[in-house]
C-alpha positions as CSV (number, residue, x, y, z in Angstrom):
1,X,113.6,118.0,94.0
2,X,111.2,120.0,96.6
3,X,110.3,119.9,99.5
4,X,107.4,121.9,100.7
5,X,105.0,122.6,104.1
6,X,101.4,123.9,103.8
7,X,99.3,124.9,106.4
8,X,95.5,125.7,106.2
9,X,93.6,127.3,108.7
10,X,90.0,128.2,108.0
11,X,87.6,130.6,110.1
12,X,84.4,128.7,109.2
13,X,81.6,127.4,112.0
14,X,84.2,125.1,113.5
15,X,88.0,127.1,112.8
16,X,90.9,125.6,112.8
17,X,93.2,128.4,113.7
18,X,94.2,127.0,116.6
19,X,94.8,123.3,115.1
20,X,95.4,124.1,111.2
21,X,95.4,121.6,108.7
22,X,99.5,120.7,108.2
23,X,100.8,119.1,104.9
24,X,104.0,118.1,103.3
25,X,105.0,116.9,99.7
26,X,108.4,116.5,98.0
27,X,108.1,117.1,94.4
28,X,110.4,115.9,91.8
29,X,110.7,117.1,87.7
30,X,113.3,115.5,85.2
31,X,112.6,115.6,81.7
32,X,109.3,114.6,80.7
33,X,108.8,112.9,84.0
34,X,106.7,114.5,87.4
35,X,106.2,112.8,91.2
36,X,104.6,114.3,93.8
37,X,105.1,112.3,97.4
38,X,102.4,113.3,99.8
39,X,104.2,112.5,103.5
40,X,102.8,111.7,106.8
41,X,103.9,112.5,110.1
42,X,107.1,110.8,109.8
43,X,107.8,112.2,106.7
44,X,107.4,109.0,105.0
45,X,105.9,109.3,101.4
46,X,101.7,107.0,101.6
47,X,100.5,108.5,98.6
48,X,102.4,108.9,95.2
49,X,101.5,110.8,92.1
50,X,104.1,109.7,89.1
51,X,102.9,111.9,85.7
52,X,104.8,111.4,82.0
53,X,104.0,114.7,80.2
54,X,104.8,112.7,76.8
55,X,101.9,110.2,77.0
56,X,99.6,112.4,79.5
57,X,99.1,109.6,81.9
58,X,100.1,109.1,85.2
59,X,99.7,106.8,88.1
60,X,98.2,107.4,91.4
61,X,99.2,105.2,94.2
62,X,98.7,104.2,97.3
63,X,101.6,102.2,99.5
64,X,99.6,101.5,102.7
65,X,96.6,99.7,100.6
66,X,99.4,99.0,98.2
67,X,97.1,99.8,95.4
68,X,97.4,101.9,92.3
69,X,95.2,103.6,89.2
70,X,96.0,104.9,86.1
71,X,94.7,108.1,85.0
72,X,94.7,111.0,82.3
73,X,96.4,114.4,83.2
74,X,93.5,117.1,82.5
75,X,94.1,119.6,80.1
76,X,93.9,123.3,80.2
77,X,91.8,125.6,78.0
78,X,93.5,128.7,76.3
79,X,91.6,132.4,76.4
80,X,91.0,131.3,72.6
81,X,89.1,127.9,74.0
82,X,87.4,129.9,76.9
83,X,86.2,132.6,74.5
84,X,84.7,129.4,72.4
85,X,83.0,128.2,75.6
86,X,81.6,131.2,76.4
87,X,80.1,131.7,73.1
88,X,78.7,128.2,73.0
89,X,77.3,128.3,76.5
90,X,75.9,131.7,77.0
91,X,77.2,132.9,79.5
92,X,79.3,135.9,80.7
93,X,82.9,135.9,81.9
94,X,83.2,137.3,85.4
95,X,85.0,140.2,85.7
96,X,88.2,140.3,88.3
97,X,90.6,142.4,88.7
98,X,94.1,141.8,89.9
99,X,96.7,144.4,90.7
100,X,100.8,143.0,91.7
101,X,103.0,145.2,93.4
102,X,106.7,144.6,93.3
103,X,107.4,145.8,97.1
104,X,111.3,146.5,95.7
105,X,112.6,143.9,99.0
106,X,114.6,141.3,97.5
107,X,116.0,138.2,99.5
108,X,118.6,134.9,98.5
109,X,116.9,131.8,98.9
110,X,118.8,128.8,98.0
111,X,121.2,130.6,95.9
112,X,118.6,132.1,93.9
113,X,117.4,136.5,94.2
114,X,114.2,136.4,94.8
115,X,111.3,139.3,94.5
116,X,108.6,139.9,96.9
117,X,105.4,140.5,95.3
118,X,102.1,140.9,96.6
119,X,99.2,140.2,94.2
120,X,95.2,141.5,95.4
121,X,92.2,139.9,93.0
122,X,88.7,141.5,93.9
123,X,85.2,140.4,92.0
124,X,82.5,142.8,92.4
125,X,79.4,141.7,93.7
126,X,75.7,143.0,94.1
127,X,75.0,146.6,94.1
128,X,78.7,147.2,93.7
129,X,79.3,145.3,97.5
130,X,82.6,142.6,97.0
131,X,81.9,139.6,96.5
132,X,85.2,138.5,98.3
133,X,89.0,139.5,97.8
134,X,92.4,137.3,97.6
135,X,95.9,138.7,99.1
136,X,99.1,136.5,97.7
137,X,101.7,137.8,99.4
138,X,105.1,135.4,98.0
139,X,108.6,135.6,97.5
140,X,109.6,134.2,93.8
141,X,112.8,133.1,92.1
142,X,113.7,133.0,88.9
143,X,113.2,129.0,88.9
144,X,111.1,126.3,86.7
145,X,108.3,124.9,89.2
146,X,107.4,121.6,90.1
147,X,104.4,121.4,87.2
148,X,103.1,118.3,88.5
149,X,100.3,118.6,85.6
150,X,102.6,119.1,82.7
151,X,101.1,122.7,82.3
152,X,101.4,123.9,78.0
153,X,103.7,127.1,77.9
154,X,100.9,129.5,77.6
155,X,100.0,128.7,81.1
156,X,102.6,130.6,82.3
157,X,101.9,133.7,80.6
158,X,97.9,133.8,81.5
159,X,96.9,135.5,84.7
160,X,94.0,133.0,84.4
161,X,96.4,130.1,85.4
162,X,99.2,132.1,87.0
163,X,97.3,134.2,89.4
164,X,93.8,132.0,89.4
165,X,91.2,132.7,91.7
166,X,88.8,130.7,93.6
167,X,86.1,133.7,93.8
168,X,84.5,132.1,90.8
169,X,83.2,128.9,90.5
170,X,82.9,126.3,87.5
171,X,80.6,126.9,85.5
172,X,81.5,130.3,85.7
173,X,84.7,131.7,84.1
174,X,86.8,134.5,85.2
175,X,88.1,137.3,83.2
176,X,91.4,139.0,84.7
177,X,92.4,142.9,84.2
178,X,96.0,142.1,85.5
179,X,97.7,145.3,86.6
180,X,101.5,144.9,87.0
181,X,104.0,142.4,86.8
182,X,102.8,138.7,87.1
183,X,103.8,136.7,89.6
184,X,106.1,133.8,87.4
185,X,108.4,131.8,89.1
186,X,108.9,129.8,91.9
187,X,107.1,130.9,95.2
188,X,109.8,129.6,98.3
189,X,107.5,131.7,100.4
190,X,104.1,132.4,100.2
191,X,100.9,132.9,101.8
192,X,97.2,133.2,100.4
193,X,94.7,134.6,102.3
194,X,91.2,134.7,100.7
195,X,88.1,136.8,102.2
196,X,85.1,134.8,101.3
197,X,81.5,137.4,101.5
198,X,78.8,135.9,103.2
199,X,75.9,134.5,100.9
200,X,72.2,135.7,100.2
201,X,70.7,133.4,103.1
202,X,72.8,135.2,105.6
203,X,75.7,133.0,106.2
204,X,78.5,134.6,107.3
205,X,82.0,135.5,105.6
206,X,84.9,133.2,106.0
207,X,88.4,133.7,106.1
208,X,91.2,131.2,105.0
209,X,94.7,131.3,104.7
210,X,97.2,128.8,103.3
211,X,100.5,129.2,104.0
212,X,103.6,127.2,101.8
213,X,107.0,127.4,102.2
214,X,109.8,125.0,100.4
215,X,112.1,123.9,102.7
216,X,114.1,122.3,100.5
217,X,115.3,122.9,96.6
218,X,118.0,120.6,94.8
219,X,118.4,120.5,91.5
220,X,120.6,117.2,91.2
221,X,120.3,114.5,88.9
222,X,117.3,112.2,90.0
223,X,117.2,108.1,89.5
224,X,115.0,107.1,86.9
225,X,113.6,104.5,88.8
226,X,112.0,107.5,91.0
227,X,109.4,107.6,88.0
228,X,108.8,103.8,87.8
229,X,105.7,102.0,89.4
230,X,106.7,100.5,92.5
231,X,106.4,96.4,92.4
232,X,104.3,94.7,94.7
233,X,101.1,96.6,94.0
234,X,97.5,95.6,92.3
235,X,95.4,98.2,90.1
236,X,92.1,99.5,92.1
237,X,90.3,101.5,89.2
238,X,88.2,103.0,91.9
239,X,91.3,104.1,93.9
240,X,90.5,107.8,95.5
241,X,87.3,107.8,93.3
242,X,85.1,108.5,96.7
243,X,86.8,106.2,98.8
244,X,88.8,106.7,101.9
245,X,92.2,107.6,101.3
246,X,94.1,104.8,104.0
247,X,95.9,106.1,106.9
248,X,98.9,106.5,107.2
């Protein structure tokens, strides 16, 4: 079991720096099984996400509309599969390069040594200007994470997946040249900032920063019922397909 807080605060035309966006999930993992619990102010679970990584289903529910939807866990494409869909398509990977420094502080956090590393990803725009930078600055244990998507082995060992980037956008893939150690493991303590350029019609850059921390960590045995469907609910196939998530 997890617990974790994540705060966004976005410098865009109306910022939220001084009101950031506040979020808390507990996260559980047993076996094959996944739940992600999305709480609201009083720290009271509204939305669940129950995954099986055996089937590749899952359930999404909601307890204030008591309503629910089944639905497929996505998949992930290997470099082998990218390559394939570059080939197909046309088009070029986007070049990116990531460097992780291992700053040499280490820290205990429940129990666990932990490393602080501090990853920067750059793309390189235009007439050699950056098209926008990314600064993950975390402290990682040697622990299994929550993997709420049942993520295939490889996806640990991909800077594609483990580092990601949001500085290139589907269709587009990117292409890392990862320098240093990646950045596996459990982050207790982390914060993303990204540097967003401005655009061709003269928009300005933007800067966001999310901000994650796990306040709790247990790795105790969990009820099996914790993975069940609650009772009492009625299957919405539309559920969170463009509708209004309910208030909590």
């Amino acid at each position: 079991m997890m617990k974790t807080q994540t705060v966004i605060t976005d410098s865009d035309t109306n910022p939220n720096v001084a009101n950031p966006n506040v979020s808390r999930k507990i996260q559980y993992r047993q076996g094959m099984m996944r739940r992600e619990d999305s709480l609201d102010d009083g720290a009271t679970a509204f939305i669940i996400d129950i995954a099986n990584c055996e089937t590749r289903a899952g359930f999404l529910i909601d307890l204030n509309a008591h309503e629910y939807r089944n639905y497929k866990l996505i998949k992930f494409a290997s470099e082998a599969q990218r390559d394939e869909y570059l080939q197909k398509t046309g088009k070029t990977a986007v070049q990116v390069e990531s460097t992780t420094v291992d700053t040499g502080e280490r820290k205990v956090f429940f129990g666990h040594p932990a490393r602080h590393l501090i990853t920067t990803t750059k793309r390189a725009g235009e007439n050699g200007r950056s098209a926008g930078e990314e600064i993950v600055d975390g402290w990682y244990i040697d622990h299994e994470p929550p993997d709420r998507n049942c993520a295939p082995d490889f996806v640990r060992r991909e800077p594609y997946y483990v580092i990601a980037t949001a500085l290139v956008d589907y269709p587009n893939v990117a292409q890392f040249h990862q320098t240093g150690p990646l950045p596996t493991g459990l982050a207790v303590r982390l914060k993303f900032t990204a540097k967003l350029a401005g655009t061709k019609d003269s928009s300005p850059g933007r800067t966001i920063t999310i901000e994650k921390t796990v306040e709790e960590l247990s790795d105790s045995p969990l009820s099996p019922s914790l993975f069940q469907l609650p009772s009492g609910l009625h299957e919405n196939p539309q559920l969170f397909l463009g509708h209004t998530i309910s208030s909590p």
